[in-house]
C-alpha positions as CSV (number, residue, x, y, z in Angstrom):
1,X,-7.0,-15.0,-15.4
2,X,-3.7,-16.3,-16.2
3,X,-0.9,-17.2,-13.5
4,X,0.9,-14.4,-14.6
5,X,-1.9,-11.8,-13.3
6,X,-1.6,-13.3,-9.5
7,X,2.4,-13.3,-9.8
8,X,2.4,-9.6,-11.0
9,X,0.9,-8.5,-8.2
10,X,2.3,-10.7,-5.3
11,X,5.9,-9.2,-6.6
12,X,5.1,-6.0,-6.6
13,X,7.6,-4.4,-3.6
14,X,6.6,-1.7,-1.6
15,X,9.9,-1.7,0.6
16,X,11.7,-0.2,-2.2
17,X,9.5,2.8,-1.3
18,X,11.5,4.9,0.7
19,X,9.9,5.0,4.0
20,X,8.4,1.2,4.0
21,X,9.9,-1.4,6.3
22,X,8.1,-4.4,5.7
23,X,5.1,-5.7,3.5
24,X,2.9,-8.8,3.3
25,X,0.3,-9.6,1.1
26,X,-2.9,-11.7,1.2
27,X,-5.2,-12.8,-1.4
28,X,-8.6,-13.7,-1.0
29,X,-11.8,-14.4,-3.2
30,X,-15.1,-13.9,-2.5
31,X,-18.7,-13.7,-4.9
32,X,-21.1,-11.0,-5.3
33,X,-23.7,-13.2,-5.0
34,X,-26.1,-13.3,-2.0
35,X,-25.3,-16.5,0.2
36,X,-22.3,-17.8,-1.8
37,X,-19.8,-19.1,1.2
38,X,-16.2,-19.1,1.0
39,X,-16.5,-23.0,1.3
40,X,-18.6,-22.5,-1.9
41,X,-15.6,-21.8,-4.3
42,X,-13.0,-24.2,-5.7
43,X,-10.2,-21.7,-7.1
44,X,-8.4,-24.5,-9.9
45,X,-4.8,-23.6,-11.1
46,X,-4.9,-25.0,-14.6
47,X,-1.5,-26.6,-15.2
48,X,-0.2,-29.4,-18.3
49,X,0.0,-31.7,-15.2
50,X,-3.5,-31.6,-14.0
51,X,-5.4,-29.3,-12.6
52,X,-4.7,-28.2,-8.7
53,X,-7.3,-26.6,-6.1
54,X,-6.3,-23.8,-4.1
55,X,-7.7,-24.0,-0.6
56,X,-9.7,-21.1,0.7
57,X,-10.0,-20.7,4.7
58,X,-13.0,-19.7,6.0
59,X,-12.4,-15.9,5.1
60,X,-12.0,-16.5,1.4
61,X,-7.9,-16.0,2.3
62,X,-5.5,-18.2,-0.1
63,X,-1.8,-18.9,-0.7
64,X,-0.5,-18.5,-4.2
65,X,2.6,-20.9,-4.8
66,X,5.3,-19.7,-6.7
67,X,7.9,-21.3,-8.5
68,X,10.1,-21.7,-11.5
69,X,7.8,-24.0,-13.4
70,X,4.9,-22.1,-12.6
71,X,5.9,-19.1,-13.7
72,X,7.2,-20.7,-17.2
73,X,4.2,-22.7,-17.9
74,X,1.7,-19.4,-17.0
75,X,-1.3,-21.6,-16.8
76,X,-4.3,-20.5,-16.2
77,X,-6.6,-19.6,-13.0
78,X,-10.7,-20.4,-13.0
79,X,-13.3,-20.8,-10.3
80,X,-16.4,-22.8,-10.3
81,X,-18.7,-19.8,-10.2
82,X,-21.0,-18.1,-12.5
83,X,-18.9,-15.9,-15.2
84,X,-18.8,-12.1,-13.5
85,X,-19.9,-13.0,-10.1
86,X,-16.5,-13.3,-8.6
87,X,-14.0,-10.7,-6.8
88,X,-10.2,-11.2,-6.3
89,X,-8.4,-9.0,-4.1
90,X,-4.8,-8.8,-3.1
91,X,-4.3,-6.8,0.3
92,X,-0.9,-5.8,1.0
93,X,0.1,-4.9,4.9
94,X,3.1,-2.0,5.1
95,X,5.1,-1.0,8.5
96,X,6.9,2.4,8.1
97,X,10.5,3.1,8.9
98,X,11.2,5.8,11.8
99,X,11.4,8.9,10.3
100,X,15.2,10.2,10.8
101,X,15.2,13.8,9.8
102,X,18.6,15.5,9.6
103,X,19.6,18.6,11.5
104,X,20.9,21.9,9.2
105,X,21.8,24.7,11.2
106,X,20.4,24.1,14.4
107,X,17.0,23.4,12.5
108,X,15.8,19.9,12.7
109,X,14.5,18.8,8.8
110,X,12.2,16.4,6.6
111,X,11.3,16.3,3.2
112,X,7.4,16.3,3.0
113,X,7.8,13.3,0.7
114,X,9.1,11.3,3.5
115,X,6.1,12.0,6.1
116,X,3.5,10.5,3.6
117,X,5.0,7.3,1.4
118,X,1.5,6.8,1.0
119,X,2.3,9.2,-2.0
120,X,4.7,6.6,-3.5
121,X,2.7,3.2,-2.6
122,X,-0.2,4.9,-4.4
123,X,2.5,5.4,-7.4
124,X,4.0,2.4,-7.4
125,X,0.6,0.4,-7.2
126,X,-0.8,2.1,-10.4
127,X,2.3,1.4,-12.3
128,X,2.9,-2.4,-11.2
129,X,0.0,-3.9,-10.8
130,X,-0.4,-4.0,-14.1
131,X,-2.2,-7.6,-15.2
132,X,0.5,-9.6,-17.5
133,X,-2.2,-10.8,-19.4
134,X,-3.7,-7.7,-20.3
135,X,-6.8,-8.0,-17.3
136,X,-7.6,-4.8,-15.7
137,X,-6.0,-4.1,-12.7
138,X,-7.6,-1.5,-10.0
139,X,-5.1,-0.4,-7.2
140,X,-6.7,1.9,-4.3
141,X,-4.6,2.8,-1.5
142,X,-6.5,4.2,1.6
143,X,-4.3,6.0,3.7
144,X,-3.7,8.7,6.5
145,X,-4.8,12.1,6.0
146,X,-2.3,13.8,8.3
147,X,0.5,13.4,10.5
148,X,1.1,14.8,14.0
149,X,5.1,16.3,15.3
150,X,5.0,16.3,19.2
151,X,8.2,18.5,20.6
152,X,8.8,18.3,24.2
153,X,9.8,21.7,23.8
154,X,6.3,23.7,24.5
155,X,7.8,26.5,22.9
156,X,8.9,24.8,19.6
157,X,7.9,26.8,16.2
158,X,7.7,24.5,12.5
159,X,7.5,25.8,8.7
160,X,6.8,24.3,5.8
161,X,9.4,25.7,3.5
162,X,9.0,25.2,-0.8
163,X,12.4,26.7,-2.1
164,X,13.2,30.1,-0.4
165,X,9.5,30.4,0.9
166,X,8.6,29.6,4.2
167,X,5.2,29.3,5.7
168,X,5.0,28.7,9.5
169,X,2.3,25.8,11.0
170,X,0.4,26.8,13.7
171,X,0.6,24.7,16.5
172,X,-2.3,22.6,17.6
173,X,-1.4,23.6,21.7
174,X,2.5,24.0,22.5
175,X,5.0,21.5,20.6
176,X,1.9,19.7,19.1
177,X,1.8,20.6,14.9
178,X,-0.6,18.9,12.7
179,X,0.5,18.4,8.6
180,X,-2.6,17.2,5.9
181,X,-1.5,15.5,2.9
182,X,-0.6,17.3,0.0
183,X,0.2,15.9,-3.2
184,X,1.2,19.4,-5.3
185,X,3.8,20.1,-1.8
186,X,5.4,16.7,-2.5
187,X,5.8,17.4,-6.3
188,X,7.3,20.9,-5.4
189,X,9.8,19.0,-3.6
190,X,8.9,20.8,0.4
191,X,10.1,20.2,3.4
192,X,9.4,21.2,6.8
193,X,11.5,22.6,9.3
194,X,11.3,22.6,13.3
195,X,13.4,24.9,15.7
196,X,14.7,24.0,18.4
197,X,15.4,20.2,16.4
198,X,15.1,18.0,19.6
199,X,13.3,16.0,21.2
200,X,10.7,15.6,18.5
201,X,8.6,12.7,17.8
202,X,5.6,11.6,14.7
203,X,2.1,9.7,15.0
204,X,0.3,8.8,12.5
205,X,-3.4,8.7,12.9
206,X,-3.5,5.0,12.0
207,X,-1.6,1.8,13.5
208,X,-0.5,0.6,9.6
209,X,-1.6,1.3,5.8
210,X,-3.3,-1.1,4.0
211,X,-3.2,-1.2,-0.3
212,X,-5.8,-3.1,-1.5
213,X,-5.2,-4.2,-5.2
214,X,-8.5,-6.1,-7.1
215,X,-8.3,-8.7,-9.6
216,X,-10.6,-9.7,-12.1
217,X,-11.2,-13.5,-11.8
218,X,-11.7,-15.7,-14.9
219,X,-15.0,-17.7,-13.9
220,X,-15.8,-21.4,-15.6
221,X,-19.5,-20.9,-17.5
């Protein structure tokens, strides 16, 4: 693959997702071959002023440098395995923002959008991790299924409310409601809606998302 591919990908940002505090990525290589170590592979960046190992640790992880000339010059990216028995992943980290809902009439209020950026990552993977020399380019993005409100309030009741339609959640015991992802309620633009609107806190049912892009690698015959 070209320089280009690896650059594509490690500027791809998910903080512009609304929702996303932080990212970090990580590339690593590894073979599909049966017994082929990490300390097996020389990854060699191909540049007009020789050619340039990147070192692997012992998980396969390495940096990719950046800079001006680099990114001019586009050169390209080999290994020294067989052709089709290597696998290049990029595995991008995300921390979520605090959900801040806003109160409307003594109701407290989210956007169902906002309780799953997973929606978004998903979105913005597809679209940007697009190889700039025409490589193929598969993004996956496992994520959280639902999301759990806790109200101190026992007595606390919640809806899920598309337009002027409201639907109300049943809660899992007193104050505890349980929402599953749904991509058609974030297309219809939803919200949900909690009454009284305080004291109410989200969890997540994992400590952070992980978006796993794989690259095709270019192998030397």
């Amino acid at each position: 693959m070209q320089y280009a591919t690896l650059l594509a990908v490690a500027n791809i940002d998910l903080t512009a997702v609304n929702g996303v505090a932080t990212q970090s990525v990580t590339f690593f290589a590894r073979s599909r071959l049966p017994g082929v170590r990490p300390s097996d592979i020389r990854i060699t960046l191909e540049t007009k002023d020789g050619h340039r190992t990147l070192p692997l640790d012992s998980d396969g992880n390495f940096a990719l440098p950046v800079s001006a000339a680099l990114t001019k010059e586009n050169p390209w990216i080999s290994t020294n395995q067989p052709k089709g028995t290597m696998a290049m992943t990029a595995e991008f980290t995300i921390t979520l923002r605090n959900i801040e809902p806003e109160f409307r009439n003594g109701e407290w209020r989210v956007s169902y959008a906002r309780l799953f950026p997973l929606h978004d990552v998903a979105g913005r993977l597809d679209v940007a991790a697009k190889a700039a020399d025409g490589q193929p380019v598969t993004a996956t993005f496992p994520g959280p299924k639902t999301i759990t409100l806790y109200c101190d309030n026992k007595m606390a009741r919640a809806w899920i409310v598309v337009g002027d339609e409201r639907q109300e959640v049943r809660p899992l015991e007193g104050g505890q409601f349980a929402l599953t992802y749904s991509a058609e309620l974030i297309q219809r633009d939803a919200y949900m809606v909690v009454a009284p609107g305080v004291g109410c806190r989200w969890r997540y049912d994992w400590s952070r998302e992980t978006a796993t892009t794989k690259i095709p690698a270019r192998a030397t015959d």
